[in-house]
C-alpha positions in Angstrom: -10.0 -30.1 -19.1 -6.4 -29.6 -20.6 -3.5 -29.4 -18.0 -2.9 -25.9 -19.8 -6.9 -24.7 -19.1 -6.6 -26.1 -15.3 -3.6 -24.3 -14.7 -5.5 -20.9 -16.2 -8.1 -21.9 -13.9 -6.2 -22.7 -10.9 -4.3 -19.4 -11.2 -7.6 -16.8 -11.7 -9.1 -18.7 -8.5 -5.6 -17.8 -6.8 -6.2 -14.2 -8.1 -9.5 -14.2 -6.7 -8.8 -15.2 -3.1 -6.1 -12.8 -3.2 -8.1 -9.9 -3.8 -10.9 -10.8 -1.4 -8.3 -11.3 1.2 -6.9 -7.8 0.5 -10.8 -6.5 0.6 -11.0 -8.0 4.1 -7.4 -7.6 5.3 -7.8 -3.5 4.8 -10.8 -3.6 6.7 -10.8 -6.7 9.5 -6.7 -6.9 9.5 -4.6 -10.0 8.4 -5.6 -11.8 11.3 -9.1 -11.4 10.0 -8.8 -13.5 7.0 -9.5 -16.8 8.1 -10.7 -20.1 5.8 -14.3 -19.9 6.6 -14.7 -16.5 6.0 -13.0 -16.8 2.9 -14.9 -20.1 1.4 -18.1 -18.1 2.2 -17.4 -14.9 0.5 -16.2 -17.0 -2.9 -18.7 -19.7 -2.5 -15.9 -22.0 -2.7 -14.8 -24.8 0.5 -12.0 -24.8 2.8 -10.3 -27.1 1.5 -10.4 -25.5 -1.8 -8.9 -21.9 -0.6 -6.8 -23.5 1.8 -5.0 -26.0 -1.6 -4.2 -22.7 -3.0 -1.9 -21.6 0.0 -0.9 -24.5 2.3 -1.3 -22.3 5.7 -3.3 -19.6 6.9 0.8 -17.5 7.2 1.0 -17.8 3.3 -2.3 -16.5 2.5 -1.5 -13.5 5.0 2.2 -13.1 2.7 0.0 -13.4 -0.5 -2.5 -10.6 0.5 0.6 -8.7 1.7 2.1 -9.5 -1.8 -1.4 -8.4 -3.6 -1.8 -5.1 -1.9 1.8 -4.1 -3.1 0.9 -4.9 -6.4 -1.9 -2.8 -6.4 -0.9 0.2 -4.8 2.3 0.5 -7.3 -0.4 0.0 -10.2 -3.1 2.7 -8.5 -0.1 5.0 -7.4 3.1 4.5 -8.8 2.8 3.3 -12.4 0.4 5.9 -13.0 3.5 8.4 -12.8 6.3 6.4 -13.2 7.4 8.2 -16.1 7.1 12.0 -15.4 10.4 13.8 -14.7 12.9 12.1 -12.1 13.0 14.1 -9.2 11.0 16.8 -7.7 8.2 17.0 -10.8 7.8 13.0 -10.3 7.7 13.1 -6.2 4.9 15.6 -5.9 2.9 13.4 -8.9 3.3 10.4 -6.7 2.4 12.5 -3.7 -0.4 13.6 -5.4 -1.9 10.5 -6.6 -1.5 8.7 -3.3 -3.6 11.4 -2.1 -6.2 10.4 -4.4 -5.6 6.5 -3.5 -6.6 7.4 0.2 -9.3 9.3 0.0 -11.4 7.4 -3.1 -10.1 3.7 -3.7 -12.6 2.4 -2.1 -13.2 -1.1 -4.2 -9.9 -2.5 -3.7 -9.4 -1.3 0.0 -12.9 -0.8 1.5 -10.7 0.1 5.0 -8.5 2.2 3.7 -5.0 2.0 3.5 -3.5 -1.6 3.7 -0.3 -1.0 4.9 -1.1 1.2 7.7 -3.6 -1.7 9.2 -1.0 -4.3 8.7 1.7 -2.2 10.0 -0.5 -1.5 13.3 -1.4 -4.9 13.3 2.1 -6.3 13.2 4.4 -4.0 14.8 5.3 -5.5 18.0 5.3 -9.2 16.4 8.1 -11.7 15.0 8.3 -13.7 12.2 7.4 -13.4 8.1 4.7 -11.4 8.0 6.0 -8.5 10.4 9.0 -8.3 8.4 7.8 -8.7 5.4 5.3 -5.8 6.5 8.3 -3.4 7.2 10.1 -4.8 4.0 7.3 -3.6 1.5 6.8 -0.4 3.5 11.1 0.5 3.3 11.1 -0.2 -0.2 7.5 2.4 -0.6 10.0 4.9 1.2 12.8 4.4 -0.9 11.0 5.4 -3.9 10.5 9.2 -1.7 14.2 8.9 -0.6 15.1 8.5 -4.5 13.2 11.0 -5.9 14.4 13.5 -3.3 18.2 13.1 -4.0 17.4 13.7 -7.5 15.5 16.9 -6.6 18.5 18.1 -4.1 21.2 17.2 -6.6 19.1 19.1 -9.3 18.9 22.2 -7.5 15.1 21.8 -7.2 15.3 21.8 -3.1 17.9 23.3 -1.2 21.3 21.4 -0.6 20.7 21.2 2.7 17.9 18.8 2.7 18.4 15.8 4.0 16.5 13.2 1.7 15.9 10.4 4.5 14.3 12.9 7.1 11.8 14.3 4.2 10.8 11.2 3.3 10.6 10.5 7.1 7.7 13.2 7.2 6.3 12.9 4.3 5.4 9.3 5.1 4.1 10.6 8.6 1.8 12.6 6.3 0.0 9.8 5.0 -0.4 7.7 7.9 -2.0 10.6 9.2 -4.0 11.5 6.1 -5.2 7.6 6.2 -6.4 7.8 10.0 -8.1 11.2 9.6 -10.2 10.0 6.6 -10.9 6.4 8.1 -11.3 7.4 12.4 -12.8 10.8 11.6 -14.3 11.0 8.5 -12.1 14.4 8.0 -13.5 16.1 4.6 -10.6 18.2 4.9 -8.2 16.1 5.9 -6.4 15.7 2.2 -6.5 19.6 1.5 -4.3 19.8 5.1 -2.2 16.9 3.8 -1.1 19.3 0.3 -0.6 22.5 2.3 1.8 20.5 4.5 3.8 18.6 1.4 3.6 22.0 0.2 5.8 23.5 3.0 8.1 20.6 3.0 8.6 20.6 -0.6 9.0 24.1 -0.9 10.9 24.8 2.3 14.1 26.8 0.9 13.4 26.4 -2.4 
C-alpha cells in the first residue's frame, strides 16, 4: 500500500470513529464512548481506535469537534448566504428547528450540545470548556445577526442583542428536551410562536 493510500485510509477510519462517537455521545453522553464499545460497533480492536486518538479525552474533543462540524453543515451553511440580519436569523432559526425535531441519523439522541453541556457543566478541564467554547461561538452567530437587524431598523433600537440571543437559545434547549423527555408533537410549533414574539416584539 502507498504511504499516500495509507494515509487516505488512516484518515476515513478516523472519520468513521468520529461519527459513531457522535452517534453514541448524543444518545449515552461523552462519558459513554468508551474503547470497547467503539471496537465493537466498527468491528475494529482497541488498539486500533485507541491509535487514532492517544486517550479516551481526545476522542471525547474529536466527537465534540465532529458534532460542530455537522451541525454548521445541517444548520448553518444551509443559510449562510441569505440576507445578513433579521431575513438570515429567522432562516437559521428555522432550520435548527428542523435539525431538532428530524436529524435523527447523525444524532439518534437529539441535540449534542445540550447532552454534553448537561453532562459537563459543573466539571474542569478540556472538554468542559471546550463544551462552553463551541456553544459561545453557536451564540455569537444569534448575537451577530441581531445587531445587523437592530442597526437595520428591522427590530427596534431598543433591543438588546445579547439578551435576545440569551432567549432565543433558551428556546432550543427547551425545544430539544420537549421532543427528547416528552415526545411533544407540538413542541416545535410552540417554539415558532415564541421566536415569533421575540422577533417581532416592537417591530
Amino acid at each position: 500500500m502507498s504511504p499516500r493510500k495509507s494515509a487516505a485510509e488512516s484518515r476515513r477510519t478516523r472519520e468513521r470513529i468520529i461519527e459513531r462517537s457522535v452517534a453514541i455521545g448524543s444518545v449515552e453522553g461523552l462519558e459513554g464512548l468508551t474503547l470497547g464499545r467503539l471496537a465493537a460497533d466498527l468491528g475494529m480492536s482497541k488498539a486500533g481506535v485507541l491509535g487514532h486518538f492517544g486517550s479516551k479525552q481526545a476522542l471525547q474533543l474529536a466527537a465534540l469537534h465532529g458534532a460542530s462540524g455537522l451541525f454548521t453543515r445541517l444548520v448553518w451553511e444551509p443559510v449562510a448566504d441569505e440576507k445578513p440580519g433579521l431575513t438570515r436569523l429567522r432562516a437559521f432559526c428555522e432550520a435548527w428547528i428542523r435539525y431538532l425535531e428530524r436529524e435523527r441519523e447523525a444524532f439518534p439522541g437529539g441535540c449534542f450540545f445540550a447532552a454534553a453541556s448537561a453532562e459537563f457543566d459543573t466539571r474542569g478541564g478540556p472538554v468542559r470548556d471546550t463544551v462552553a467554547r463551541l456553544l459561545l461561538r453557536g451564540r455569537r452567530l444569534l448575537v451577530n445577526d441581531l445587531r445587523i437587524a437592530v442597526a437595520a431598523g428591522e427590530l427596534p433600537p431598543g433591543t438588546d442583542p445579547d439578551q435576545t440571543a440569551f432567549e432565543i437559545t433558551g428556546l432550543y434547549m427547551a425545544l430539544n428536551q420537549e421532543i427528547q423527555l416528552f415526545a411533544s408533537p407540538t413542541a416545535p410549533a410552540r417554539t415558532r410562536r415564541a421566536l415569533d414574539r421575540i422577533l417581532s416584539a416592537g417591530a
